[in-house]
N, C-alpha and C positions, 0 to 999 in steps of 0.2 A: 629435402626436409624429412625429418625422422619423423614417428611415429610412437606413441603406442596405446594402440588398442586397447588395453585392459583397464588403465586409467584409474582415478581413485577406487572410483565401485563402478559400476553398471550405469549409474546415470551419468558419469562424465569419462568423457576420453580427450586425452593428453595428445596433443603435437605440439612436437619442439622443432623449432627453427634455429638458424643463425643467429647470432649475436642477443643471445637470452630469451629468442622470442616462444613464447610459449601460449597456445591457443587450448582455451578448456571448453572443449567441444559437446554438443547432444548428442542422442544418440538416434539410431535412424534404425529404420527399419530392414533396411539390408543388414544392419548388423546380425542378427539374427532369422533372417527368413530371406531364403536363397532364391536366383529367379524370378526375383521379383518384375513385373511386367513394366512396363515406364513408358509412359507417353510424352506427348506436345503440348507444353503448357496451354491453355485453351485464349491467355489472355495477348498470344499473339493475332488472332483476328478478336477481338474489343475494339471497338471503335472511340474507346474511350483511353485506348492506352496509346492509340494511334500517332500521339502527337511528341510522344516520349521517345526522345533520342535513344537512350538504352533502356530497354524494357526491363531485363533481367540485371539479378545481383551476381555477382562472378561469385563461383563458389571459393575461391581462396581470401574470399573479403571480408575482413576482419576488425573489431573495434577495440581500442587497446582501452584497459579498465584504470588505469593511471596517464593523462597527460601531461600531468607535469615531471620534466624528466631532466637530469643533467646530462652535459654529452658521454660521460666516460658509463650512466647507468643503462644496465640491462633494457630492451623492450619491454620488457614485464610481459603479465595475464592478458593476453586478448578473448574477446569472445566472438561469434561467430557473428556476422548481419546477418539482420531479418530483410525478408524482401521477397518476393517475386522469383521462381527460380525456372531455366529454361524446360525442364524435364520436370513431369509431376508422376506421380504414385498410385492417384486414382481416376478413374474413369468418373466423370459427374455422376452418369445416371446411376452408378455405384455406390455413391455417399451416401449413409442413412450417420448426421452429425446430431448432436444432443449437447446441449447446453444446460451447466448447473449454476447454482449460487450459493455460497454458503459463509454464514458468520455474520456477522455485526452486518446492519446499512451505510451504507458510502455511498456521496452523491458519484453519478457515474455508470452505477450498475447497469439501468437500462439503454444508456447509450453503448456499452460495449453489448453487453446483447441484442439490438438494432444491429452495430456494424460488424458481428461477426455473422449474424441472417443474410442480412443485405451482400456483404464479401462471399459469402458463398455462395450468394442466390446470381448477379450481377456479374462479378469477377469471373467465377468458375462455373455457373450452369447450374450448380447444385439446386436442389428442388426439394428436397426431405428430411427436415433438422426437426428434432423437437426439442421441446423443455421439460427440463425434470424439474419436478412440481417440489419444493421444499426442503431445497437443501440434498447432501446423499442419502438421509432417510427417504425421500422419491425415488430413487435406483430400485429399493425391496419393496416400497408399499405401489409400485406402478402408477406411481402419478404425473401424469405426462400431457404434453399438450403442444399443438400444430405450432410450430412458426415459420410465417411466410412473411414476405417485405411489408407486406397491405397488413397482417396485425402486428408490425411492430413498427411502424411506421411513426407515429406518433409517443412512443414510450418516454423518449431522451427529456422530454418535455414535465417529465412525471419522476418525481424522488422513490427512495427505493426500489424494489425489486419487482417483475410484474412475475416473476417467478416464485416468488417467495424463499423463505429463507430458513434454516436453524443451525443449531451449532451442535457440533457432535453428530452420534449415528452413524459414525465411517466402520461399515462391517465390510471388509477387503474381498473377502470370496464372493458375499452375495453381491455384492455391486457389480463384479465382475461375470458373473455368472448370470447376471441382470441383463448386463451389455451383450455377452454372447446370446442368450437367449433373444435379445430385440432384435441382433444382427447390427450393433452400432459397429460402423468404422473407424467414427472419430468422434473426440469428448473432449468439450472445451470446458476446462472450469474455473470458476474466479472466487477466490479468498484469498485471506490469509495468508501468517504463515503455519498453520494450526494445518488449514486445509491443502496449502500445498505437500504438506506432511503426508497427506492423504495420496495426492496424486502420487508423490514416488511410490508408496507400498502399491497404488492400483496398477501401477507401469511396470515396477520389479513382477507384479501377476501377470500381467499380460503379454511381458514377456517370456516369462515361463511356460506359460501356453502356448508359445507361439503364434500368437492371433495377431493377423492382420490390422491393429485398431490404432490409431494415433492417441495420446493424450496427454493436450496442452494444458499449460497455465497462468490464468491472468491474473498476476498478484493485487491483492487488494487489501488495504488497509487505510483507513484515514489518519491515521498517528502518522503516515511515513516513516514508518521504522524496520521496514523490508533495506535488509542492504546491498550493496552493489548497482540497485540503481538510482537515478539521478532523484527520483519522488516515486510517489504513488498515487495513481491517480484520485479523485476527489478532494487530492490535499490544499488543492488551490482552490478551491470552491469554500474548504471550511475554514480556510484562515480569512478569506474576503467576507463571511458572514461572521466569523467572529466581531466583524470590525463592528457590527451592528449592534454586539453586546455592549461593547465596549464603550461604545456612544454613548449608550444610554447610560452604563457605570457614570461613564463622566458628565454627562447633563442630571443628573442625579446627586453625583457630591461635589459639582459645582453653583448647586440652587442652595443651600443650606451652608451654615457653619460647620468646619471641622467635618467634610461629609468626604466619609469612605465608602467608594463603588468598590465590589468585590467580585469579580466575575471567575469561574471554576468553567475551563474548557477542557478537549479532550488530551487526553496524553499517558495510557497509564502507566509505560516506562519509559516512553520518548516524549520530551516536551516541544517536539516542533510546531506542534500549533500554537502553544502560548509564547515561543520566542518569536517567530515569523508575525504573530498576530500583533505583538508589541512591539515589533520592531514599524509594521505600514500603519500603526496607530501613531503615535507619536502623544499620545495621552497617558500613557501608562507611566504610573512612579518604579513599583514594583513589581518584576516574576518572576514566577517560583516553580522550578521546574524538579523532577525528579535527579535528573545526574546533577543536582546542586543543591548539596546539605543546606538548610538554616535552621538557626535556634533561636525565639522567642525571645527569653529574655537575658538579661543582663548588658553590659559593655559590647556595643556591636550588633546586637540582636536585631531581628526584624522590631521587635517593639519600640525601643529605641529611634529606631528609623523612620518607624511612624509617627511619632513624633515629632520626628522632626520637620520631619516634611508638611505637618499640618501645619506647627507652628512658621512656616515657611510660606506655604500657601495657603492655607485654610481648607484645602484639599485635598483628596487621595486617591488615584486607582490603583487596583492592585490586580494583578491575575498569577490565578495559579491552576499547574497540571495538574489534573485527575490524583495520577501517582505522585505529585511530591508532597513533601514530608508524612509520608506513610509511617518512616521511623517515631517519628511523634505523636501518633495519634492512640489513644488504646490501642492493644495486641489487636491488630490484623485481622479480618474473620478469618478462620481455616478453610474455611469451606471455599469450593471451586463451582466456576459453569460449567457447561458440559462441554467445552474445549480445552477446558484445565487452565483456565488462569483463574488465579485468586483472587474472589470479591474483596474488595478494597471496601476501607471505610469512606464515607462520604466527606473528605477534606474540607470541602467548604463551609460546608456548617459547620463543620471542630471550629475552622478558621476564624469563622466568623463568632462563635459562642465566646473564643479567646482572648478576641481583639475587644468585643463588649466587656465581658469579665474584666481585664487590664484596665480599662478605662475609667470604669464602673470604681474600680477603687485608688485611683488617681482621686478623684475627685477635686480637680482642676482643670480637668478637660473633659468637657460634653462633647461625644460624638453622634452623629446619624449616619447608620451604615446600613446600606442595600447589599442586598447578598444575590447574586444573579447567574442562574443555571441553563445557557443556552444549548447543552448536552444534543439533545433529541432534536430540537429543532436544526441543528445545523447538520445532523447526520441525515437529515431527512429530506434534504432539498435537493428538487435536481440539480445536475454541473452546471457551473458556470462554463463560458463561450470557450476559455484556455484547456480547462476540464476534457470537454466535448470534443475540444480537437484532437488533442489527448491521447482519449478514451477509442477513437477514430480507427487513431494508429494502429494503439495496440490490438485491437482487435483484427485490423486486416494485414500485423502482422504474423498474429498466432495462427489466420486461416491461411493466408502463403508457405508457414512453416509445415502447415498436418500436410499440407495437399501435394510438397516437396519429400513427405516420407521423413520428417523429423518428428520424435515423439520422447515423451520423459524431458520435455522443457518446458520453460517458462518464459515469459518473452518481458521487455523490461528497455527503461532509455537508458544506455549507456553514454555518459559524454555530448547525450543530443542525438546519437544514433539509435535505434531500434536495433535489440540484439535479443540472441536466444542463450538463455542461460540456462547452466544446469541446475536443477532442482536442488542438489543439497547446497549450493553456494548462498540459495534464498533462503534455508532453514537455518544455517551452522550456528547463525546469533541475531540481535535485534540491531538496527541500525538506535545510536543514540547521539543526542548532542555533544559535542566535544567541548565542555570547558574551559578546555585552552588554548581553543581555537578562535579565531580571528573573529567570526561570527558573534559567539556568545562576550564577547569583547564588544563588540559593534553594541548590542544591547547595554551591556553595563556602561555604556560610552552615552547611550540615551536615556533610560532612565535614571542616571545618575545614582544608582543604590549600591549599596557594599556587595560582595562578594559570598559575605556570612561563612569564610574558608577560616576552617582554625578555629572554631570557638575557646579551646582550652588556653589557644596563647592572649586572650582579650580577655579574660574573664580573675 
């Protein structure tokens, strides 16, 4: 098997195999710092691993990022398994680990903060992790605090973060100069892709220093629009509480005549929470996601459709993402949060002021429309049980890869497996729904609505 080393940048390195196989590898810590000392992973005497026929993941074991394949194509992109490895990096009594959070809330946070405490407390001995206190602005303002298994024992139970959070504040030297200064080893952090952005500039420093320090990445996002892997966690959690909006739209504009429920979930350039939400609903007429234009009015139009469908049923729900039709709504605010995404206009009330206005001078059809924003509440709940398991994984994935001397990755399910990926493959673009894919077909297959493709040739 060939090799090469150098690989796109620093955070990935390239082996190529036989017959197209090609692995895009982390990087490790021998990469860079020689004579590194290596022990015996400690979780061969656990008595809890005792019962596991192979304890360890062979290091040539690999998860390929396309299964479906015909016989004459290529292997394709593998990436490496997470797991358990027989040789580890560091000494327990050695580890001074620290856990961050940063960005938006996602149900999930404090379960992977519980299992990545508890995996290093339990698994590997570890004794001394903190928490940085609000995001990477705690790295410079020193805000920190103990975690052991007994206070985070009960967190998974509790939404949000028991860390706290913000967006922005990535100052690259001082963070790092933060770490050296504490004596951290290892630095787990979970966001975005705003904040994994973060972690490579903190891993390209640290490795320019040369310092001994690991530092993982647990991608987080409730849109799921991290790509390469399978979801992200919290996202099952917020499409099964969407179902609760949606309820209530529909016992809403099904009590009255002509009554439209109008619920605005989250999405603001990936709609998978309102197609996945609408698709285990099965009450939903219409949604409207961002990667799918619609236009108002004329031949074909969303208004049209409303319509029709009223005068069909007498009824309506409608859901729509965050970000769709941005194009429609006044210019855009310019203005950014402090991670650089652009504040968006509030779609549902355009939506809604629209759909009254339209009707309003109809003046043949009375409608009653509820306009409903379950934003906050469903960012705010802890994981559900799928979530939790999850959240589980990834965590006591990222603590088997630091403690194996892997660092500058991101750990993620690949096809069902637990895999460590490189850090710019989670930043290069957003994952987004495909249109013309099978899925967003399954929808328009249930809620029976147009497509709203083309306006120019309907009009």
């Amino acid at each position: 098997m060939g090799s090469n080393s150098n690989g796109v940048n620093a955070q990935m390195k390239l082996v190529e195999g036989s017959a197209g196989y090609v692995l895009e590898d982390v990087p490790h810590l021998s990469d860079y710092i020689s004579d590194l000392p290596i022990y015996p992973n400690p979780l061969r005497s656990n008595p809890a691993y005792s019962v596991v026929r192979q304890y360890f993941v062979h290091d040539d074991d690999s998860v390929p990022q396309k299964v479906v394949v015909h016989k004459d194509t290529p292997r394709g992109i593998h990436f490496r398994r997470a797991g358990p490895r027989q040789k580890v990096y560091f000494k327990p009594d050695d580890v001074r680990a620290c856990i961050v959070t940063c960005g938006g809330l996602c149900p999930g946070l404090n379960t992977v903060i519980r299992e990545i405490v508890c995996g290093l407390h339990f698994m590997y001995g570890v004794t001394e992790v903190i928490g940085v206190d609000g995001g990477y602005r705690g790295f410079y303002s020193k805000n920190t605090v103990t975690l052991t298994p007994k206070s985070v024992s009960d967190i998974h139970k509790r939404g949000g973060t028991v860390l706290g959070t913000s967006r922005g504040g990535h100052d690259t030297i001082k963070i790092v100069d933060n770490i050296q200064d504490r004596e951290i080893n290892q630095v787990y952090i979970i966001g975005g892709d705003g904040t994994q952005k973060g972690v490579a500039a903190m891993y390209e420093e640290i490795r320019r220093r040369g310092l001994k320090v690991v530092i993982a990445g647990i991608p987080k996002t409730i849109d799921n629009d991290i790509p390469v892997i399978d979801k992200s966690f919290g996202f099952d959690t917020a499409v099964e509480e969407a179902q609760r909006a949606i309820n209530a739209a529909h016992v809403e504009a099904t009590s009255v005549e002509n009554g439209i429920g109008l619920v605005k979930l989250m999405g603001r350039y990936s709609g998978f929470i309102a197609m996945y939400a609408t698709l285990a609903s099965r009450d939903v007429d219409c949604c409207l996601i961002p990667e799918s234009p619609f236009y108002l009015e004329g031949k074909g139009g969303l208004f049209e459709f409303i319509e029709k469908r009223l005068r069909e049923n007498e009824h309506m729900v409608i859901v729509i993402a965050e970000g769709a039709g941005q194009e429609l709504v006044a210019e855009s605010m310019e203005q950014q949060d402090a991670s650089g995404n652009k504040l968006l206009k509030d779609v549902g009330l355009w939506m809604s002021d629209k759909i009254k206005e339209h009707f309003a001078k109809l003046n043949k059809m009375a409608i009653t429309l509820k306009y409903i924003d379950p934003t906050y509440m469903i960012r705010a709940v802890p994981a559900n049980a799928s979530d939790n398991v999850y959240c589980t994984l990834l965590a006591q994935s990222a603590v088997h890869g630091a403690m194996a001397g892997y660092t500058g990755f991101t750990v993620g399910l690949v096809n069902g497996r637990q895999t460590y990926i490189p850090l710019n493959r989670i930043t290069e673009r957003q994952n987004n729904v495909v249109i013309t894919d099978r899925m967003w077909a399954r929808l328009l297959s249930s809620t029976n609505q147009p497509s709203f493709m083309n306006p120019k040739s309907t009009t």
